[in-house]
Wavefront OBJ file of the C-alpha trace (Angstrom):
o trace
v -0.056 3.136 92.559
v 0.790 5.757 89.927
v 1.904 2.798 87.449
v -1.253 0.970 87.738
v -3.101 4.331 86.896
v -0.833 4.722 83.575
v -1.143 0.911 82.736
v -5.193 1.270 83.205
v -5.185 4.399 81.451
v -2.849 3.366 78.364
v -4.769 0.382 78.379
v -8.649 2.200 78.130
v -6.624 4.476 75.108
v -5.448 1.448 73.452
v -8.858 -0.443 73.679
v -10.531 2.853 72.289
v -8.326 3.169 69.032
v -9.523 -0.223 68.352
v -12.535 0.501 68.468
v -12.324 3.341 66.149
v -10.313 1.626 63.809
v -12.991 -0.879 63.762
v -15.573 1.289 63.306
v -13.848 2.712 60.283
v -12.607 -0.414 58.564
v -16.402 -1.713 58.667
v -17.620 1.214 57.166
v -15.169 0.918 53.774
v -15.321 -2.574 52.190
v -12.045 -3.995 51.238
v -11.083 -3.420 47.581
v -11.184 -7.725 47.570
v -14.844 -8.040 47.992
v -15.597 -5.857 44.980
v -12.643 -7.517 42.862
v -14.804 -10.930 43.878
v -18.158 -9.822 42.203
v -16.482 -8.430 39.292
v -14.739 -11.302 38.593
v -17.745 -13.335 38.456
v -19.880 -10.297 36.681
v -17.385 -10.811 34.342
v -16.391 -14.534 33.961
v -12.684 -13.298 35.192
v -10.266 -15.131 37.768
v -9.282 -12.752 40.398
v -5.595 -13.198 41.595
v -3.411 -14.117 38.479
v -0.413 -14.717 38.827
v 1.161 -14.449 35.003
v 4.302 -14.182 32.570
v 7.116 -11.503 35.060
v 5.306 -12.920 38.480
v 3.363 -9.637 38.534
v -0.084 -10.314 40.053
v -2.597 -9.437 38.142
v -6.088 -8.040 39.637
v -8.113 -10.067 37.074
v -8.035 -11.899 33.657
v -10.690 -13.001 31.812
v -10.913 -14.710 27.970
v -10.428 -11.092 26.243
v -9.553 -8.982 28.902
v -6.125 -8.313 31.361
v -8.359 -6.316 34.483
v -7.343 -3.982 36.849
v -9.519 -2.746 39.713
v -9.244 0.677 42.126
v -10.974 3.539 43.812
v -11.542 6.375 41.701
v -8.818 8.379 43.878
v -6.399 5.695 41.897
v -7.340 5.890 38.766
v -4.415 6.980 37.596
v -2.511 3.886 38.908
v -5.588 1.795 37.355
v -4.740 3.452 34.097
v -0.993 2.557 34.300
v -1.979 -1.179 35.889
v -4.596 -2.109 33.197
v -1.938 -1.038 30.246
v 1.180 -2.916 31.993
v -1.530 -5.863 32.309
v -2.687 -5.895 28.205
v 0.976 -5.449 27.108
v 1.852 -8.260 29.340
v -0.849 -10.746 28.874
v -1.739 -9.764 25.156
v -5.111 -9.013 26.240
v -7.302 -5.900 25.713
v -6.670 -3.923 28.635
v -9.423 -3.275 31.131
v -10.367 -1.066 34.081
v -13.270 -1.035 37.029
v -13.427 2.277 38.551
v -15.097 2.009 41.879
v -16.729 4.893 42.818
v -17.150 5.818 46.817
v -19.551 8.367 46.024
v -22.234 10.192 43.135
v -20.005 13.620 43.791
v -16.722 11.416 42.184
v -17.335 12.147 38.364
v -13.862 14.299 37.653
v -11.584 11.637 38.260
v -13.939 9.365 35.859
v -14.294 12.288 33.197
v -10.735 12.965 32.929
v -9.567 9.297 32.450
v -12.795 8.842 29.918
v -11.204 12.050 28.321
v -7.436 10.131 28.116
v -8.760 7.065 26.723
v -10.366 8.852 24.029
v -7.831 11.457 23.604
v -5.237 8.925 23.469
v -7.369 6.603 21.764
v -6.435 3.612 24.046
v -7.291 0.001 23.409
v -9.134 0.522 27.000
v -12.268 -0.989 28.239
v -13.678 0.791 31.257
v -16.749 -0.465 33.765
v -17.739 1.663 36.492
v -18.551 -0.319 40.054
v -20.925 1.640 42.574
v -19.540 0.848 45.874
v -22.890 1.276 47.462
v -24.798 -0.859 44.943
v -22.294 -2.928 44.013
v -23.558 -2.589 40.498
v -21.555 -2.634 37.231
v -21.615 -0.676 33.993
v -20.305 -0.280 31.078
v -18.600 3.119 30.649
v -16.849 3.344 27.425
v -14.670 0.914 25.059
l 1 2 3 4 5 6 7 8 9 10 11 12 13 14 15 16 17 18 19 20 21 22 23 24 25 26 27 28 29 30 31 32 33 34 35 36 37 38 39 40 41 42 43 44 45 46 47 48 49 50 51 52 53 54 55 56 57 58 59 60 61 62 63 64 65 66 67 68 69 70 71 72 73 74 75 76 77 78 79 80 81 82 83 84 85 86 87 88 89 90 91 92 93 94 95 96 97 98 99 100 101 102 103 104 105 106 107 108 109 110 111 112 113 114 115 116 117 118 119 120 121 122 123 124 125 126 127 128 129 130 131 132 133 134 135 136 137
């Protein structure tokens, strides 16, 4: 009798992180469906697979593109340079921002690409929109 109580009990736990794993997942779109519109925003083909195997995010006629949440942007910074120098294409980033509060991370990579004066093109995705912009070339 005591077993059936844990299995029933285990069971009602288990079916309730589900749920609120659910629940959460719904809320935040995966990274995929915004790599889909900007890809056709920007005449790019998502998923390349070029030169070293490495998989690139995007590539379109001018540009190598890599695309992240604004809490990555340094690993879009790194990603969009590795995918220029490896494609021979201008390098290019889409920062998606979760919320209007984000500007820091997006000021202080606008403020390497200048400072650095990188051969960087940046767009800006709102994740609640779904709209794209042009931040700074």
């Amino acid at each position: 009798m005591r077993y059936h109580f844990l299995i029933a009990f285990t069971g009602l736990l288990s079916l309730l992180f589900a749920l609120l794993s659910l629940s959460a997942s719904s809320s935040m779109q995966p990274l995929t469906r915004y790599q889909t519109i900007a890809a056709k925003l920007l005449s790019a083909e998502p998923e390349q697979i070029i030169g070293d195997q490495t998989r690139h995010e995007m590539v379109s006629a001018t540009h190598a593109i890599e695309i992240n949440w604004t809490r990555k942007w340094d690993e879009l910074l790194g990603h969009s340079l590795n995918y220029a120098f490896e494609t021979g294409k201008r390098a290019g980033m889409i920062l998606i921002t979760e919320n209007v509060g984000e500007v820091d991370e997006l000021l202080q990579l606008s403020a390497l690409i200048r400072h650095y004066d990188l051969p960087v093109t940046l767009w800006v995705m709102d994740k609640e929109t779904e709209l794209l912009r042009l931040y700074a070339e």
